[in-house]
Backbone bond lengths (Angstrom), bond angles and torsions (degrees), N, CA, C in turn:
res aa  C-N    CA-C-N  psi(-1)  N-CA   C-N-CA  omega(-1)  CA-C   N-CA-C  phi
1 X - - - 1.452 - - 1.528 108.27 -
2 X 1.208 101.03 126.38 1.856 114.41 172.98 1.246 121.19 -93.90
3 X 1.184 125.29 133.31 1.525 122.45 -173.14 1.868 86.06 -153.27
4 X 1.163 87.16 123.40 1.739 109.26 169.68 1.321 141.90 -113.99
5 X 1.177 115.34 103.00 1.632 108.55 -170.96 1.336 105.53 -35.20
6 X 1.544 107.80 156.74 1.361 131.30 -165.15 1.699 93.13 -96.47
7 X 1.137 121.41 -16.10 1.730 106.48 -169.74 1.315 112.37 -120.65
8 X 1.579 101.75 -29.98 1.469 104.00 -173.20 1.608 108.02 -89.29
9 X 1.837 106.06 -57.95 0.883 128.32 -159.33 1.797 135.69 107.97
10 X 1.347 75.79 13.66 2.277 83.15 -160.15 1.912 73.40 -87.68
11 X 1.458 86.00 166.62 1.670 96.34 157.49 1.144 122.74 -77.28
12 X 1.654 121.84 144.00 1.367 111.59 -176.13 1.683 98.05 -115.27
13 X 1.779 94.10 170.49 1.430 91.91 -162.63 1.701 93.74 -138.41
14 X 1.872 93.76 173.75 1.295 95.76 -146.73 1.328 97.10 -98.50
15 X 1.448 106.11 137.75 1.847 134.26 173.08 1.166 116.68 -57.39
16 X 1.525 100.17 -64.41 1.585 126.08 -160.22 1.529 121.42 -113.91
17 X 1.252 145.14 -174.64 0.746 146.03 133.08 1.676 130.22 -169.61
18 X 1.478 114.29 117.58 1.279 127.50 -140.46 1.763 102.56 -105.73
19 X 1.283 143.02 104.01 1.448 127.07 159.40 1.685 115.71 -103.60
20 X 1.207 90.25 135.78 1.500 105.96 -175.95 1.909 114.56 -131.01
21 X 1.517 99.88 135.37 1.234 77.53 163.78 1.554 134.70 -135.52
22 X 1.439 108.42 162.06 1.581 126.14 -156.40 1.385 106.00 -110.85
23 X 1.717 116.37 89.91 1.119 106.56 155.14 2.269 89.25 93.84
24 X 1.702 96.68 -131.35 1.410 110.99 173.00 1.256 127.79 -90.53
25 X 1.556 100.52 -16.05 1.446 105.36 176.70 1.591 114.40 -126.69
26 X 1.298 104.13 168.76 1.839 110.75 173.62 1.297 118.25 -107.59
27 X 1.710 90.66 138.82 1.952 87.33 170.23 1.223 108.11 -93.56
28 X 0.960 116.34 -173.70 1.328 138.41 -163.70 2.369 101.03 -138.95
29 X 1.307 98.26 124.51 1.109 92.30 -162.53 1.980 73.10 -135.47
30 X 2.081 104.33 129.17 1.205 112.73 -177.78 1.753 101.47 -122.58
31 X 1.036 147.64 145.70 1.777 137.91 175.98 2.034 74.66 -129.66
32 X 1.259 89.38 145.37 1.455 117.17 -162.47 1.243 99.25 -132.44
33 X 1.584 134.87 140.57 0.799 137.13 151.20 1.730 127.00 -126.38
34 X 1.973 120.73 172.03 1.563 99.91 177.81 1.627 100.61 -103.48
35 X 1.458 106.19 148.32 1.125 108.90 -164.85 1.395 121.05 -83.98
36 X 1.165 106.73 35.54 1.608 129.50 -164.63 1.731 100.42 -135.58
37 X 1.556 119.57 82.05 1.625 125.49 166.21 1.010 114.93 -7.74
38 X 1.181 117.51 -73.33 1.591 123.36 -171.39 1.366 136.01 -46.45
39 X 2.049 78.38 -50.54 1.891 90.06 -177.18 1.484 106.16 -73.74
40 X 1.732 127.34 -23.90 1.373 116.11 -155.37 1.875 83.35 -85.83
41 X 1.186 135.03 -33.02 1.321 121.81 163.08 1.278 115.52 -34.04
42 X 1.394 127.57 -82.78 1.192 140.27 176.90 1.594 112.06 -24.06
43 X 1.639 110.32 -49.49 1.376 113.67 172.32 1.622 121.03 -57.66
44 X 1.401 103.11 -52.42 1.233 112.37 -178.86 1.867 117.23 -55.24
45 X 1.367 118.93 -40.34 1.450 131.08 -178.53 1.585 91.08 -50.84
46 X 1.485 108.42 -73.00 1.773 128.87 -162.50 1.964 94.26 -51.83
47 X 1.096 129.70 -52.66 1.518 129.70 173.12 1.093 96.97 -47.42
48 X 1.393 135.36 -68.09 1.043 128.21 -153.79 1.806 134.86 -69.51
49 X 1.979 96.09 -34.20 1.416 115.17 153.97 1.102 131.60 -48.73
50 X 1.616 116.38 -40.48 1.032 133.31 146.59 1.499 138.98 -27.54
51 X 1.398 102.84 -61.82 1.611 113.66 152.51 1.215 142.28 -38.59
52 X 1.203 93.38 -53.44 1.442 119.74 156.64 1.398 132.29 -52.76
53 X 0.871 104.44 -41.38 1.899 121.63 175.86 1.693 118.09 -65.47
54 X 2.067 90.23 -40.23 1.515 101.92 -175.89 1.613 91.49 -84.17
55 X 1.305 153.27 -14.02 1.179 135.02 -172.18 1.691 104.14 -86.78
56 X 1.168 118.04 -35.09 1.513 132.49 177.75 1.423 105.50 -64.99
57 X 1.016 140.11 -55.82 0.860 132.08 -176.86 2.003 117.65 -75.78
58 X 1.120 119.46 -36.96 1.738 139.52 150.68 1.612 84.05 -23.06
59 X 1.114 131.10 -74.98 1.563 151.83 -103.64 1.954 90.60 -107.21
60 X 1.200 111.58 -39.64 1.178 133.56 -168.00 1.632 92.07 -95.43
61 X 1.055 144.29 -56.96 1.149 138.27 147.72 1.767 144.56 3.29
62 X 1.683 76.49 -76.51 1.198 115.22 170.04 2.108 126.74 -62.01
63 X 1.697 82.61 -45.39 1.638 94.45 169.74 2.035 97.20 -72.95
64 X 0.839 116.91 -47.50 1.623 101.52 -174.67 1.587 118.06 -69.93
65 X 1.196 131.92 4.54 1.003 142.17 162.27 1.476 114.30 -74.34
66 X 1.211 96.96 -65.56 1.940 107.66 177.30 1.498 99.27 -38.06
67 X 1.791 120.36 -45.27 1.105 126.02 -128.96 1.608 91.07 -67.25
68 X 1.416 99.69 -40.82 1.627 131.29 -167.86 1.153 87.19 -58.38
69 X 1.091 116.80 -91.71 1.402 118.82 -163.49 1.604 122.65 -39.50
70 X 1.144 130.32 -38.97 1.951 141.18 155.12 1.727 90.92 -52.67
71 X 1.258 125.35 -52.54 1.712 104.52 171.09 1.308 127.23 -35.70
72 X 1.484 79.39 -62.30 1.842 91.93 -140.82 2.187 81.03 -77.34
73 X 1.193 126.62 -21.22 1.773 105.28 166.27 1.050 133.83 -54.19
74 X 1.858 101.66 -33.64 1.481 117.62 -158.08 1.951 94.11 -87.32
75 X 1.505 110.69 -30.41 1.332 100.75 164.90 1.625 127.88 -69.17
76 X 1.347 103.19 -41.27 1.801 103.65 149.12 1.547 128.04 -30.23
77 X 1.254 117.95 -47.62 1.211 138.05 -165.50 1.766 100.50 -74.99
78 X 0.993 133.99 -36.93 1.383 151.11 -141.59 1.407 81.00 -101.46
């Protein structure tokens, strides 16, 4: 199995490895890393900004929904 860093390109290799099980069967849980310090930093920041971006926006989402919904009652109300 090939798995390739996203920046560098070297193969990355495995950290962890997690089995759990679900039910009748087991997963298999792998955390991967690139074997290059720097770059898997670099990866990790950009993942992580990332995260961040999708929670802000969730969040921003989420408030315009309510918003809708306090509308569309207060037009009920009328």
């Amino acid at each position: 199995m090939s798995n390739k860093c996203s920046l560098c390109g070297k193969d990355r290799v495995v950290v962890k490895t997690k089995k759990e099980k679900v039910g009748s069967s087991y997963v298999f849980y792998r955390e991967m890393s690139c074997p290059d310090s720097d770059c898997q930093k670099k990866v990790e920041k950009t993942l992580f900004n990332e995260a961040k971006k999708r929670s802000f926006i969730k969040g921003e989402q989420l408030k315009r929904e309510e918003e809708r919904k306090i509308r569309i009652a207060n037009s009920l109300k009328n």
